[in-house]
C-alpha positions as CSV (number, residue, x, y, z in Angstrom):
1,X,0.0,0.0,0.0
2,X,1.1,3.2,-0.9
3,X,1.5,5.8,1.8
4,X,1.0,9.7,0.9
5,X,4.0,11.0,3.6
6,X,6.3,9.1,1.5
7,X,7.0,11.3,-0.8
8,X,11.0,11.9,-0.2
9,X,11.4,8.3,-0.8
10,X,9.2,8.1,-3.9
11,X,11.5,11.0,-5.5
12,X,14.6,9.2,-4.6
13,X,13.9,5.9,-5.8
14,X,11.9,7.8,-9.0
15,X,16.0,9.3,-9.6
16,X,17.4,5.7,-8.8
17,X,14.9,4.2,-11.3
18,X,15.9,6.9,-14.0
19,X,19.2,6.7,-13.7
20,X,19.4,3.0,-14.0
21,X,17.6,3.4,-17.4
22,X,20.2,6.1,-18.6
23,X,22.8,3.9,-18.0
24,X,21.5,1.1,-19.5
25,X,20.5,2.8,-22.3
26,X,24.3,3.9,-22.8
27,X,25.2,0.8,-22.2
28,X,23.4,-1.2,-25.1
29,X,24.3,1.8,-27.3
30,X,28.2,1.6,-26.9
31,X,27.8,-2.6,-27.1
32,X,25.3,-2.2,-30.4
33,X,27.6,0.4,-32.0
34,X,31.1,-1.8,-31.3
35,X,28.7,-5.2,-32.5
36,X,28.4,-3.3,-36.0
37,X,31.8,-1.6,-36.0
38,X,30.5,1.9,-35.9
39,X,27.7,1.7,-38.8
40,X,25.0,3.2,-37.4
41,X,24.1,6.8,-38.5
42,X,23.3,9.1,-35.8
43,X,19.4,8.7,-36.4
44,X,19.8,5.5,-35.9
45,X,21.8,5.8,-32.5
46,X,18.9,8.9,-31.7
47,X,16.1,6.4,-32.3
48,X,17.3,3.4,-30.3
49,X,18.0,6.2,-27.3
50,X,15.1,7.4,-27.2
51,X,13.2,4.0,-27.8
52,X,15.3,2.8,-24.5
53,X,14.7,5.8,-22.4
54,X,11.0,6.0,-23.8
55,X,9.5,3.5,-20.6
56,X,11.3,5.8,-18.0
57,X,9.7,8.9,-19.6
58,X,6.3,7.2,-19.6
59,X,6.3,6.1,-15.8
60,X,3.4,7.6,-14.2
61,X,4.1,8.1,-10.4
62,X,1.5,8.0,-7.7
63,X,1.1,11.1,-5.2
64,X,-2.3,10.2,-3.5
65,X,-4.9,7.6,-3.1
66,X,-8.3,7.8,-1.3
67,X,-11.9,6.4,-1.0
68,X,-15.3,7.2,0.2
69,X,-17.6,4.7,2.8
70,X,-21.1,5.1,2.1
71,X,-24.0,3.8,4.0
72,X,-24.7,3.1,7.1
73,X,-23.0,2.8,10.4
74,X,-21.2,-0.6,10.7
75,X,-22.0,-1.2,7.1
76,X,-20.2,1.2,5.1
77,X,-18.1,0.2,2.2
78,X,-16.3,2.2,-0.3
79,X,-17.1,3.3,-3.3
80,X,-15.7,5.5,-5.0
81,X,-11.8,5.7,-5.2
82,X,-9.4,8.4,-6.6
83,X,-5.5,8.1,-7.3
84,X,-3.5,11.2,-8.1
85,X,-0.8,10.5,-10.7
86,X,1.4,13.1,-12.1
87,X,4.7,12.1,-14.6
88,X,8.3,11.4,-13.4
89,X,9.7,13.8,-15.9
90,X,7.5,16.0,-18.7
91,X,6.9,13.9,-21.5
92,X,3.9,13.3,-23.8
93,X,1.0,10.5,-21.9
94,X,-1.8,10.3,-23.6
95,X,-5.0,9.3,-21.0
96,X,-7.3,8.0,-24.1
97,X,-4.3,5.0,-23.9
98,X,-4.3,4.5,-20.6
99,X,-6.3,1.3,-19.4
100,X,-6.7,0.3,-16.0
101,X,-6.9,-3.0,-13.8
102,X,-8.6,-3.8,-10.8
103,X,-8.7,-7.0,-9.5
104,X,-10.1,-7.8,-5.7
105,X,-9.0,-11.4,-5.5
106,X,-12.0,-12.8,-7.0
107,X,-13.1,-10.1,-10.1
108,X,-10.9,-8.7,-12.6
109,X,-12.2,-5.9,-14.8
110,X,-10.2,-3.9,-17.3
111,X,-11.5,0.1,-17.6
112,X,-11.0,2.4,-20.4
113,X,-10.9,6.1,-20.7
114,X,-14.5,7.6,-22.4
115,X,-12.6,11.1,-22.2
116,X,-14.7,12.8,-19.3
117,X,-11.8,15.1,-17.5
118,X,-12.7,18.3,-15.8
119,X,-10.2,20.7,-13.8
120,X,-10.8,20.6,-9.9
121,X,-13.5,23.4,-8.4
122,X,-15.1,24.1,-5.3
123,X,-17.0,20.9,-4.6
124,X,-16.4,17.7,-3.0
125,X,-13.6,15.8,-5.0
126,X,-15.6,13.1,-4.6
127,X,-19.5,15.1,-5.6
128,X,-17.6,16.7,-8.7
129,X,-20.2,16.5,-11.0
130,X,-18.3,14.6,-13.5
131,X,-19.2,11.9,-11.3
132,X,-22.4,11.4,-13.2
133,X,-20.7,10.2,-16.0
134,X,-19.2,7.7,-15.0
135,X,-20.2,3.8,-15.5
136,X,-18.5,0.6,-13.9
137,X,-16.4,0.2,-17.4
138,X,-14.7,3.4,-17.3
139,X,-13.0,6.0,-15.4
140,X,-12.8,9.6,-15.1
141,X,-10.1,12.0,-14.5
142,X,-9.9,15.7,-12.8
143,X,-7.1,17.7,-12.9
144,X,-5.6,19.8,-10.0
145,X,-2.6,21.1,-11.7
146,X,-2.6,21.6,-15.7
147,X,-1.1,25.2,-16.7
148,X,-1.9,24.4,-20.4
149,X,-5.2,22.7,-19.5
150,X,-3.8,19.7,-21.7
151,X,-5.6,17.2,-19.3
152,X,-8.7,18.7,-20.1
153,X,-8.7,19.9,-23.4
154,X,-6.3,17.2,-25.0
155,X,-6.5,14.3,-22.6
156,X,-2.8,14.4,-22.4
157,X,-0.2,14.9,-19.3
158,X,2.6,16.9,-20.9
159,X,4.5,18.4,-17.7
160,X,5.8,16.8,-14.6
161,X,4.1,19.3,-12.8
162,X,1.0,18.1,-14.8
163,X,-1.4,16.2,-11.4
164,X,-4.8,14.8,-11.7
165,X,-6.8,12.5,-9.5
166,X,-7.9,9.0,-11.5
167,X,-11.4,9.1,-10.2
168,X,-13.1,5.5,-10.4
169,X,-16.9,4.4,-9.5
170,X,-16.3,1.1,-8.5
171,X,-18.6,-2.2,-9.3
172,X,-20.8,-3.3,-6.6
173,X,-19.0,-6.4,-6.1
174,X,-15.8,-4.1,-5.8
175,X,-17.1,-2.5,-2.5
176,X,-14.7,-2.3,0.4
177,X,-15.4,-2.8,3.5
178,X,-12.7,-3.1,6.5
179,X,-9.9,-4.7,5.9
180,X,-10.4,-5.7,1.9
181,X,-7.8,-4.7,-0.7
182,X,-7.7,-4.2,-4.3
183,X,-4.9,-3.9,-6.7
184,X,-4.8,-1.1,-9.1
185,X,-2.7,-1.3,-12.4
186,X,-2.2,1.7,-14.8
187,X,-1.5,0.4,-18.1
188,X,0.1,3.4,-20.5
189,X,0.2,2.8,-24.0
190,X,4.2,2.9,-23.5
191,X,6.1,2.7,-20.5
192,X,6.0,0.9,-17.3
193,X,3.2,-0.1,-15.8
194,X,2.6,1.0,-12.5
195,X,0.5,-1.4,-9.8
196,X,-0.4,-0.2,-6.3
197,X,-2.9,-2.1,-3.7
198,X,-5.7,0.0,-2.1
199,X,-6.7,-1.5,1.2
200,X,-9.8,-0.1,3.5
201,X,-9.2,1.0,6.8
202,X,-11.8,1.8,9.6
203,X,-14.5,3.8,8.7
204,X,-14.0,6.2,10.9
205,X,-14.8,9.2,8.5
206,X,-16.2,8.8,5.4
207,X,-13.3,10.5,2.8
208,X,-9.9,8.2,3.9
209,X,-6.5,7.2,2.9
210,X,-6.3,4.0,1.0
């Protein structure tokens, strides 16, 4: 599970994780080039860089994650879930490529993106209105930080300081009470996939930390 006060640690290993691709990427350069004795052209060498560097530019890192009991006392489950996810470094991520997996231990379900995003306002994160548009096969996004509003008018995160919240309606039989977890994966269209487990603590207020 995914706690939000590490975020030091997140940044470090984000560098570690970046770094390791850099040097690998050198690395299979210099042994490619010396395999073919120095043959290939410079947009050749450009290419397979950026094709080596391209999941590390991709990777989607995850700043927040929370859920909403409804019902009533000493039944409550969740259900609704949001996960804020903002790029490592600023690269093109388009969300209409982005599929996601949630699987509870006994469901799977794969959900797409319909294009419903909306930028953050006064309400309830989780009584934004864009709620309503939701269905158990897709999810929603809405964006707290997007200078070029290219979340919402593009569905694309283009800047690492690009951050919007996932926002997901979940199935009935995806309800969380006490205790239950669910694993999330965010598949880009390129890039790593990123995987995090949700699990439901005690409802003992109805927004809470997953």
């Amino acid at each position: 599970m995914i706690q939000t006060n590490n975020t030091g640690s997140l940044g470090i290993s984000a560098v570690i994780l970046m770094i390791s691709f850099i040097l690998i990427a050198i690395t299979t350069l210099s042994v490619l080039s010396e395999e073919t004795n120095d043959n290939l052209s410079e947009e050749e060498i450009q290419q397979m860089l950026e094709e080596a560097i391209d999941p590390i530019t991709k990777y989607i890192q995850i700043q927040d994650q929370v859920g909403k009991y409804y019902g009533e006392p000493h039944h409550q489950k969740i259900q609704k879930i949001a996960i804020m996810i903002k790029p490592l470094i600023s690269d093109e991520i388009e969300l209409s490529e982005l599929t996601i997996k949630l699987n509870n231990g006994n469901n799977l379900i794969i959900l797409s993106y319909k294009g419903d995003a909306a930028f953050r306002d006064t309400n309830d994160l989780f009584e934004h209105q864009i709620w309503d548009n939701l269905t158990e096969n897709n999810f929603g996004i809405i964006a707290t930080h997007d200078k070029d509003n290219s979340i919402t008018d593009y569905n694309t995160i283009n800047k690492n300081t690009d951050m919007a919240y996932i926002i997901i309606k979940l199935p009935e039989n995806f309800y969380m009470k006490k205790g239950d977890t669910l694993t999330v994966t965010l598949f880009p269209s390129s890039g790593i996939q990123r995987t995090t487990i949700l699990e439901a603590p005690l409802p003992m207020k109805k927004v809470v930390s997953l």
